[in-house]
VOROVO-259584 format. One record per residue: residue number from 1; residue in three letters; y, x, z of N, C-alpha, C in turn. Coordinates in steps of 0.02 Angstrom, whole numbers, plus 50000, padded with zeros to 5 digits. Last residue first. Layout:
- i/aa/n.v/n.u/n.w/ca.v/ca.u/ca.w/c.v/c.u/c.w
- NUM/ALA/Y/X/Z/Y/X/Z/Y/X/Z .
...
***
This chain:
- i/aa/n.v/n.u/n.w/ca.v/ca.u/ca.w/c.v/c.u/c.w
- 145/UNK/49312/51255/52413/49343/51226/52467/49360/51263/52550 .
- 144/UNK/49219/51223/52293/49256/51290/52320/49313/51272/52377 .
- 143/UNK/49151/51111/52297/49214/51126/52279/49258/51176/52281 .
- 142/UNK/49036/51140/52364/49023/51150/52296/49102/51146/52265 .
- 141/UNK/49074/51150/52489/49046/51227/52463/49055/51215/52399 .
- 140/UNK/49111/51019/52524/49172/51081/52540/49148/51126/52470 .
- 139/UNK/48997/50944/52491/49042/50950/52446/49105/51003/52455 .
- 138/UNK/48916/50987/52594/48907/51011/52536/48956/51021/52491 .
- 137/UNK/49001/50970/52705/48986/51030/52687/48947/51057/52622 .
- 136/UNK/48972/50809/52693/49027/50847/52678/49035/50921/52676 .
- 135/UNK/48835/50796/52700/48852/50798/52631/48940/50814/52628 .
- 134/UNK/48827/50840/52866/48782/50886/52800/48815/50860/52730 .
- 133/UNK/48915/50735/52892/48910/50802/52917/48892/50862/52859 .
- 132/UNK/48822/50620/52864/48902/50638/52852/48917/50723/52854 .
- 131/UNK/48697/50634/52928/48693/50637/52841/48770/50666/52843 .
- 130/UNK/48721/50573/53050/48697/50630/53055/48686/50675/52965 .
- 129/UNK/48808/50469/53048/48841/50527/53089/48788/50578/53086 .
- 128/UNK/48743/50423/52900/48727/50403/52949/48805/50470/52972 .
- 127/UNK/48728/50354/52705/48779/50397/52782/48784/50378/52836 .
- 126/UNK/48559/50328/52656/48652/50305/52706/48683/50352/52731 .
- 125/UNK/48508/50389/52554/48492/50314/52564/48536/50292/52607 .
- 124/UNK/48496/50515/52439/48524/50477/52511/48534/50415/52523 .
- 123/UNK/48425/50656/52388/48419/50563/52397/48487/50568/52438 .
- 122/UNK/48531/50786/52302/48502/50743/52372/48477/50671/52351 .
- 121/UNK/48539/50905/52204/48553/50839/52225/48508/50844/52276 .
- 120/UNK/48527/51053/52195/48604/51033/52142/48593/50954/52153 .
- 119/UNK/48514/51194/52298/48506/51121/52293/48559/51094/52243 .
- 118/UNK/48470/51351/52217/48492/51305/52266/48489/51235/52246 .
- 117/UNK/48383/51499/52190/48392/51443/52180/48407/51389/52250 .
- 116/UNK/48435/51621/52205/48389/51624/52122/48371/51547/52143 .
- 115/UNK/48576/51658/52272/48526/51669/52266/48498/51650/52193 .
- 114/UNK/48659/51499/52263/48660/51542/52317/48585/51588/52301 .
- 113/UNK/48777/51421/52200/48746/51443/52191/48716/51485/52255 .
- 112/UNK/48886/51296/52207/48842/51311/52262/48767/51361/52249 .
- 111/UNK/49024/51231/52150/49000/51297/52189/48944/51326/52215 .
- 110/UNK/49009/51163/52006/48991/51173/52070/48982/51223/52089 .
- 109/UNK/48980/51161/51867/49050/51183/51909/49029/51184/51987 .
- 108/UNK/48837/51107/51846/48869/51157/51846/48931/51207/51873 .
- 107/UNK/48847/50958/51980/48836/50987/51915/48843/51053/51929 .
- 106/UNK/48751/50878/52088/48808/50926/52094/48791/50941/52014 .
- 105/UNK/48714/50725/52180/48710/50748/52133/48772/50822/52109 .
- 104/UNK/48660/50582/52275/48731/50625/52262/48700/50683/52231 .
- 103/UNK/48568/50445/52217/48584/50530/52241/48644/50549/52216 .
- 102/UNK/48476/50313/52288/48530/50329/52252/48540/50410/52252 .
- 101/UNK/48307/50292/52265/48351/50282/52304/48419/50332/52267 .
- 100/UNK/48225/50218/52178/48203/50205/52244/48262/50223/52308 .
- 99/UNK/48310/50169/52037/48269/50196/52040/48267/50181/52134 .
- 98/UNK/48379/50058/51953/48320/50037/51983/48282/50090/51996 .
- 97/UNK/48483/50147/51876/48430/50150/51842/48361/50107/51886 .
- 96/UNK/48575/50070/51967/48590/50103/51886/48534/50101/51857 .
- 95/UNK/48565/50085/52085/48554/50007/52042/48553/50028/51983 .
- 94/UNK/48561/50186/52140/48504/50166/52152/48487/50107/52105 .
- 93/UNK/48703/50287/52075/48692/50235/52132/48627/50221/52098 .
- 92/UNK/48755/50440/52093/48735/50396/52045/48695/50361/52089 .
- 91/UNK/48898/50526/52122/48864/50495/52152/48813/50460/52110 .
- 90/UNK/48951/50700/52109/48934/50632/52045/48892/50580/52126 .
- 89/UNK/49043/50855/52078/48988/50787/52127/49001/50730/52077 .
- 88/UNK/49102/50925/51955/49074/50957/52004/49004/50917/52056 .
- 87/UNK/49143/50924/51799/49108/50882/51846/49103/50914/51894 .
- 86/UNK/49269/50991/51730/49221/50987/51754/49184/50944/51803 .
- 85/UNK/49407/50989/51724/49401/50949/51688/49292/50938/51697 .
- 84/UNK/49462/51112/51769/49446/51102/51689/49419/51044/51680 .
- 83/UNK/49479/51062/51905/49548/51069/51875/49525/51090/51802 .
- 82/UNK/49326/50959/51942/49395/51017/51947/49430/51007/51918 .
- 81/UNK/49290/50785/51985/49313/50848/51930/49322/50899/51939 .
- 80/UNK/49176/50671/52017/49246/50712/52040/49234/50782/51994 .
- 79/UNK/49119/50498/51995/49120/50569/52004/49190/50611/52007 .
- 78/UNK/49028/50362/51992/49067/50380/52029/49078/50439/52043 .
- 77/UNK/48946/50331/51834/48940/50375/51911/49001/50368/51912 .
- 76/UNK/48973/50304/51703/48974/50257/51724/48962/50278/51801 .
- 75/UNK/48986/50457/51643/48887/50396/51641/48902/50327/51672 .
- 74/UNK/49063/50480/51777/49038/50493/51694/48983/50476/51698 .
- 73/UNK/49241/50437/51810/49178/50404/51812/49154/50452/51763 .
- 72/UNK/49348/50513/51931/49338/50484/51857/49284/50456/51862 .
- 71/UNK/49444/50635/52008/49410/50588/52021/49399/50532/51939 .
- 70/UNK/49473/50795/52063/49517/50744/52021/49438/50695/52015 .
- 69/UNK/49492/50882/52193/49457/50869/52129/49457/50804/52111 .
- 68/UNK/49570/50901/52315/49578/50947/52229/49539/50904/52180 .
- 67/UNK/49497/50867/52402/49564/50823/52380/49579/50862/52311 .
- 66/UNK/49394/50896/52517/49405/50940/52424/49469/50885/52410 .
- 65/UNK/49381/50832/52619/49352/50886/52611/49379/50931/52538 .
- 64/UNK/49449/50696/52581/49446/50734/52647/49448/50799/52652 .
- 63/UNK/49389/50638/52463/49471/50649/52485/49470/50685/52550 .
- 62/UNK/49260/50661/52498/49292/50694/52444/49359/50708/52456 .
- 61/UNK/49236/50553/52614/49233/50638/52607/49270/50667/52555 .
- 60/UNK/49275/50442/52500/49325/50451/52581/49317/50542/52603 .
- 59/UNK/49192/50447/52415/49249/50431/52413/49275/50468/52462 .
- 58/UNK/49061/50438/52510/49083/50483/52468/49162/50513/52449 .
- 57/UNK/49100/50299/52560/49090/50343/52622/49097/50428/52564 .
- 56/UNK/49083/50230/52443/49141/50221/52484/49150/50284/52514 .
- 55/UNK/48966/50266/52414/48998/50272/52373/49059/50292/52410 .
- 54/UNK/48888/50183/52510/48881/50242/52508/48914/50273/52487 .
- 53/UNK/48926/50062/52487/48949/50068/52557/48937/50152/52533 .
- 52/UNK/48864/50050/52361/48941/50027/52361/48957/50074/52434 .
- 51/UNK/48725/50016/52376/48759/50081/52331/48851/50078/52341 .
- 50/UNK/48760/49905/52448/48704/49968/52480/48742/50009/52457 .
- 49/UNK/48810/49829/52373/48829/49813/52439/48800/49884/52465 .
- 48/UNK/48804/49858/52188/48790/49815/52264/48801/49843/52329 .
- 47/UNK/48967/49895/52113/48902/49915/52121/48868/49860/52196 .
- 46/UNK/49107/49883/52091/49061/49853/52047/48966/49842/52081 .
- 45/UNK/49176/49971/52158/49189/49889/52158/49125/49855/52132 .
- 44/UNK/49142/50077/52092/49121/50070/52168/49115/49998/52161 .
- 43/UNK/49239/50067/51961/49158/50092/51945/49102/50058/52039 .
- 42/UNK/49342/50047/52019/49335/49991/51973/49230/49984/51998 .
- 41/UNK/49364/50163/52066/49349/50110/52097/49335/50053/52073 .
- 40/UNK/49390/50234/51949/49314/50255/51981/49322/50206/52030 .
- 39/UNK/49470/50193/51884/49401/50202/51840/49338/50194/51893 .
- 38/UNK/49578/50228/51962/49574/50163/51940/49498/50155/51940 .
- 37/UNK/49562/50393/51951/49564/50333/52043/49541/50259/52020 .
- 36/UNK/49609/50398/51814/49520/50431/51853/49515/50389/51917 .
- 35/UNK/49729/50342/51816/49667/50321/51782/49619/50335/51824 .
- 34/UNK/49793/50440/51916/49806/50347/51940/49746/50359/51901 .
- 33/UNK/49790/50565/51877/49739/50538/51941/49739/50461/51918 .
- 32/UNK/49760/50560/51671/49790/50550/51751/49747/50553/51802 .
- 31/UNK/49725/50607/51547/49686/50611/51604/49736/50621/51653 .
- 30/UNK/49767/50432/51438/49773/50516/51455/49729/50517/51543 .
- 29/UNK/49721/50343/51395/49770/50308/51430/49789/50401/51455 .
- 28/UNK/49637/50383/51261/49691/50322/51276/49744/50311/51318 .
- 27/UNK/49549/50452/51327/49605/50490/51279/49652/50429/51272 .
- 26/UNK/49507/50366/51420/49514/50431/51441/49591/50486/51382 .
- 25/UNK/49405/50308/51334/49465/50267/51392/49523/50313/51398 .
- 24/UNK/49326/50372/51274/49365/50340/51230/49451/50316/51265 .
- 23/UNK/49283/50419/51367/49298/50432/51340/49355/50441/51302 .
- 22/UNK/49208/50279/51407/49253/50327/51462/49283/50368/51409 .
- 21/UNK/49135/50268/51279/49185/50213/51313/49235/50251/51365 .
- 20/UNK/49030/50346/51322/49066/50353/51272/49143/50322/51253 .
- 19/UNK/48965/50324/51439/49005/50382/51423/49047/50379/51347 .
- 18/UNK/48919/50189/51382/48929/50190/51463/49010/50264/51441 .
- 17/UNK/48813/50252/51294/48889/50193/51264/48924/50192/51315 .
- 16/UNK/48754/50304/51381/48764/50379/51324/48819/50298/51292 .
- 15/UNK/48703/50182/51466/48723/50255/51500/48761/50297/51437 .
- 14/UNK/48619/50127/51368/48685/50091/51381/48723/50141/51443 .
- 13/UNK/48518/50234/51339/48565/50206/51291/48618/50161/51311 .
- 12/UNK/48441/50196/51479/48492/50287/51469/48536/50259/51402 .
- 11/UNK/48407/50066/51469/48480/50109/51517/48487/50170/51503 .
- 10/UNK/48302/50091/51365/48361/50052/51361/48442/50055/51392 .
- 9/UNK/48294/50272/51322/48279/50199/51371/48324/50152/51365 .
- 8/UNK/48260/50368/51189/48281/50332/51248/48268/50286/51279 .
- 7/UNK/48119/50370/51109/48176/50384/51135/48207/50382/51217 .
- 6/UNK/48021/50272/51115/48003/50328/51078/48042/50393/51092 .
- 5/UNK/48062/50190/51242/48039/50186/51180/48010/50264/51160 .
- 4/UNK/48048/50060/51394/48018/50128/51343/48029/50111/51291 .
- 3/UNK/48148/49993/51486/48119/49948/51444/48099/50071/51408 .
- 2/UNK/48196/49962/51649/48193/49969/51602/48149/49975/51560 .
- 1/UNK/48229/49793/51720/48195/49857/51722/48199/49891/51654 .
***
């Protein structure tokens, strides 16, 4: 669990070395798909059985729905890019921080402004045939898609 300080948290500080390391990875091996594909299954592979199956099912929309957006890890998330290099979806799994339940998550680049305020995450606890539906239309909209 995590641990308080004055600061950060123990996991947000191994999250901000987490990113820094990608980074680091990143200018090393240059920003390919193969890397960002590698990174980010490495990143799925990794996670428990719950956060993993969800991930997967992300994965799989993404390539489906948006195939444009280039794929990487940031924070150690399972996430997808545009073409600057922007975050657009991020999955951040439930184990990371022991929080109650995992969320798909939209940054800035994202398409999905609508008005004076829209949704930039979700819980989601499974992709059901009735969740699938709704988080692939998200990700269409937020990928400009």
């Amino acid at each position: 669990m995590a641990t308080k300080t004055d600061g950060l948290s123990a996991d947000e500080r191994a999250a901000v070395k987490q990113r820094a390391a990608e980074l680091r990875a990143e200018a090393k091996a240059g920003k390919t798909r193969e890397v960002g594909e590698k990174a980010l299954r490495d990143a799925i592979a990794a996670l428990p059985d719950d956060d993993r199956a969800i991930a997967e099912g992300i994965d799989r929309i993404v390539k489906d729905v948006a195939p444009h957006l280039f794929p990487k890890t940031w924070y150690g998330f399972p996430s997808y890019a545009d073409a600057n290099g922007k975050i657009v979806v991020f999955f951040k799994p439930a184990s990371k921080f022991e929080t109650r339940y995992p969320t798909l998550g939209f940054e800035e680049a994202a398409q999905l402004d609508d008005g004076d305020m829209w949704v930039t995450s979700f819980a989601l606890k499974a992709l059901t045939p009735e969740t699938e539906p709704r988080v692939a239309e998200h990700i269409r909209k937020a990928a400009g898609s």
